[in-house]
C-alpha positions in Angstrom: 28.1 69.7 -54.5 27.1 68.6 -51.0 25.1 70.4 -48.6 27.6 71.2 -46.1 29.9 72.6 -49.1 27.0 74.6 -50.2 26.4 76.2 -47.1 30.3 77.3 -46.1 30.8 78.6 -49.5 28.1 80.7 -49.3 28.7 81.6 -45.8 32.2 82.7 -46.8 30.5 85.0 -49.5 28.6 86.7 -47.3 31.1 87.1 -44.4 33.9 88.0 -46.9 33.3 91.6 -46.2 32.3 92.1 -43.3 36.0 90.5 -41.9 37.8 92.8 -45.2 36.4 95.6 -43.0 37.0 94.6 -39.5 40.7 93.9 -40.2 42.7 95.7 -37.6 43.7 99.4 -37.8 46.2 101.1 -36.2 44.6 103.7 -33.7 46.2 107.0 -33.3 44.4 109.0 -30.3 43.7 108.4 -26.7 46.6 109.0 -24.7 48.3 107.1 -21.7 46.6 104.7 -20.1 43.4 104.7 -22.9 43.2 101.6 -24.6 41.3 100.4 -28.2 39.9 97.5 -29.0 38.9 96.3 -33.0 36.7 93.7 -33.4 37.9 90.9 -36.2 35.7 88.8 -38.2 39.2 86.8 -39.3 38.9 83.8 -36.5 35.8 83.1 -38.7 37.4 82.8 -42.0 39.3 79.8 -41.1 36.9 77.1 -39.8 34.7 78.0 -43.0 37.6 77.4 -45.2 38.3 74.4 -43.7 34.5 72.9 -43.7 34.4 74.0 -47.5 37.8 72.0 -48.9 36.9 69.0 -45.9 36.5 65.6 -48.0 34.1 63.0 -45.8 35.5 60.9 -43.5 35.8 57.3 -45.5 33.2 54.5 -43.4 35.0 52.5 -41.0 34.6 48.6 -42.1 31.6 46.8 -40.6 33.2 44.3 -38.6 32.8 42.3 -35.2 29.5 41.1 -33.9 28.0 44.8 -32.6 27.9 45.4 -36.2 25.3 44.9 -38.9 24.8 46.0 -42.7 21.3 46.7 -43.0 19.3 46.9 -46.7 15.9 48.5 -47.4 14.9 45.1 -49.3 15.1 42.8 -46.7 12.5 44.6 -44.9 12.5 44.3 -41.2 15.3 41.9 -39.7 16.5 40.5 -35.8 19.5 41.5 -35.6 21.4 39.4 -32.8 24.2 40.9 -30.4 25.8 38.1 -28.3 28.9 39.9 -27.6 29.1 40.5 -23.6 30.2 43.8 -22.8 29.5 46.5 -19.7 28.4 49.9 -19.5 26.4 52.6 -18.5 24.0 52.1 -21.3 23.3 51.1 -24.5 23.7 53.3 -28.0 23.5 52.8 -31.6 25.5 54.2 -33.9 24.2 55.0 -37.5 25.1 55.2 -40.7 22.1 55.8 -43.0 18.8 55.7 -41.8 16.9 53.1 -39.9 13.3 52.1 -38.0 13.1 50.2 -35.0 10.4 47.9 -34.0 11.7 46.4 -30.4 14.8 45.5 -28.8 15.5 42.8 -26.0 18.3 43.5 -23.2 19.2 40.4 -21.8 21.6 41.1 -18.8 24.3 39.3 -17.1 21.7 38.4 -13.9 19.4 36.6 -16.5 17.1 39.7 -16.2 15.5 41.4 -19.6 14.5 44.4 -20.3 12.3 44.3 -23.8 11.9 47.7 -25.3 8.8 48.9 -27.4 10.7 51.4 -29.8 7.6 52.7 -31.4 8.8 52.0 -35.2 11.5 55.2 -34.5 13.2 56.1 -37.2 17.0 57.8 -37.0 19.3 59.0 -39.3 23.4 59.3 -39.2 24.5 59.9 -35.5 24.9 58.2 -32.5 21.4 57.7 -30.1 20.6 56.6 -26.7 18.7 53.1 -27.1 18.9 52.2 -23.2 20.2 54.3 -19.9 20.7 51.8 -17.3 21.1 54.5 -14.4 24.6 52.9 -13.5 27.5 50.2 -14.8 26.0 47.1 -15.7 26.8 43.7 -17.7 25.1 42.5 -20.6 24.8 39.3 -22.0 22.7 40.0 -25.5 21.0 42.4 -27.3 18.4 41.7 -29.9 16.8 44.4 -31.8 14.1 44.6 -34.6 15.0 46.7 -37.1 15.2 47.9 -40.9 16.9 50.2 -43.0 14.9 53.3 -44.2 17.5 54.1 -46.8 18.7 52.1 -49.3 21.3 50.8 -47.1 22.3 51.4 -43.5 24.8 50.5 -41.1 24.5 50.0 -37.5 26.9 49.6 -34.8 25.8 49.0 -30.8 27.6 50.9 -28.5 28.0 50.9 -24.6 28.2 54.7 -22.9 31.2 54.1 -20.2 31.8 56.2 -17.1 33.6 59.4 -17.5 36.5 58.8 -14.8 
């Protein structure tokens, strides 16, 4: 059983009675004008089922040239982007986990921006590798990287203005 199965089904456990007894009751007191409120555990109940019956999302196929299948026995690899695009800034988006050595920015002016990553390793999720401050073009992106996992895949991304 996965992790984030194990967790709503036992978070459903324990919350199982506390929403049994904050079901709503009908009040009978007060008078005009007094009003009651109950407090309801139920809006909880829902989400919780739903996270415990989810199935995960099936992986999108790596495709196109901002993607790349990465595998823990090939050790460290360059990894070539030539695939001109604009934005904001630059983001990788992970599927397994993977360390990065350097990357190169190579922008539309000519002008490079070579990054020391420090051997960073990140897992699943989508992370900043570059803010460029405002819209730019870029040419080329080379990075250094490996997979950390048994096998990895890694998309490059461009952050776009929110309009």
């Amino acid at each position: 059983m996965c992790h984030r199965r194990m967790i709503a089904l036992v978070a459903i456990l324990l919350l199982a009675p506390l929403a049994a007894d904050a079901a709503p009751r009908a009040y009978s007191g007060g008078g005009p004008g007094h009003r009651s409120m109950l407090f309801s555990w139920s809006w909880l109940r829902a989400p919780f089922a739903w996270l415990a019956h989810s199935e995960p999302e099936p992986k999108a196929p790596c495709q196109g040239p901002t993607c790349f299948e990465l595998s823990k026995t090939r050790g460290f690899q360059v990894l070539a982007c030539d695939a001109p695009d604009f934005g904001t800034g630059l983001y990788v988006d992970l599927d397994g986990s993977v360390q990065f050595r350097s990357a190169e920015i190579v922008f539309e002016a000519g002008e490079v921006d070579r990054l020391d990553l420090q051997y960073a390793t990140r897992t699943d999720g989508i992370f900043e590798l570059r803010d460029f401050g405002r819209e730019r073009t870029v040419r080329s992106v080379l990075l250094i990287a490996r997979a950390a996992s048994p096998a990895a895949t890694m998309r490059i991304r461009f952050g776009r203005a929110m309009e």
